[in-house]
N, C-alpha and C positions, 0 to 999 in steps of 0.2 A: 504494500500500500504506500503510496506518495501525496504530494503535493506539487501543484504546477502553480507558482507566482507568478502573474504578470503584473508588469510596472512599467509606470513610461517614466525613466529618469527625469527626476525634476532637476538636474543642473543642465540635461545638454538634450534633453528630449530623447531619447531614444526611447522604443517601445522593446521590451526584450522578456523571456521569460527564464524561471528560475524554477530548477525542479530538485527535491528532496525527496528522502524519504523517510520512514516513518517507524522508530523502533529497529532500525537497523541502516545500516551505514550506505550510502547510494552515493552516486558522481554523476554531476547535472551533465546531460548531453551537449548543454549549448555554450558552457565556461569550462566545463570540466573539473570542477571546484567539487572536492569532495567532503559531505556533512554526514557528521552521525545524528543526526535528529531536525527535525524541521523548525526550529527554532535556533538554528546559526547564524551572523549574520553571513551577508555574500554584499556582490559588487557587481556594478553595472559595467559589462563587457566595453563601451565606450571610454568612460573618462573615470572609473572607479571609484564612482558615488557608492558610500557606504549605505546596506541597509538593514537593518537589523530589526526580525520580527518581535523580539521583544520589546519595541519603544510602543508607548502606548498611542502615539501617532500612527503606526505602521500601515492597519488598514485600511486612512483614509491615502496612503500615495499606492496602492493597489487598483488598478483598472479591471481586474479579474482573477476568480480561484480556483483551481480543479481540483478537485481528489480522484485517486485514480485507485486501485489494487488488483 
């Protein structure tokens, strides 16, 4: 089971997505950046805007959320 983030970077605009997974260790397809849980942060493939799902801002710079499993 995962999660698929999208976000459109608010420093440079980029629309990109961010995938994790969930209870076990997974490597996003589209940075390669590897998380053990869905709550790390990651970075936007353009200009390395920080984003970390634990700020309590998080889910309003989200434009969309998948769960997948």
């Amino acid at each position: 089971m995962g999660v698929i983030y999208r976000v459109k970077c608010e420093r440079c605009g980029v629309e990109f997505e961010h995938q994790v997974g969930v209870g076990f260790v997974y490597s996003c397809v589209g940075c390669g950046d590897i998380a053990a849980d869905e709550l790390a942060p990651f970075y936007c493939p353009s200009c390395n805007q920080r984003y970390n799902p634990r700020d309590k801002d998080f889910s309003h710079k989200l434009t969309g959320v998948t769960l997948w499993d």
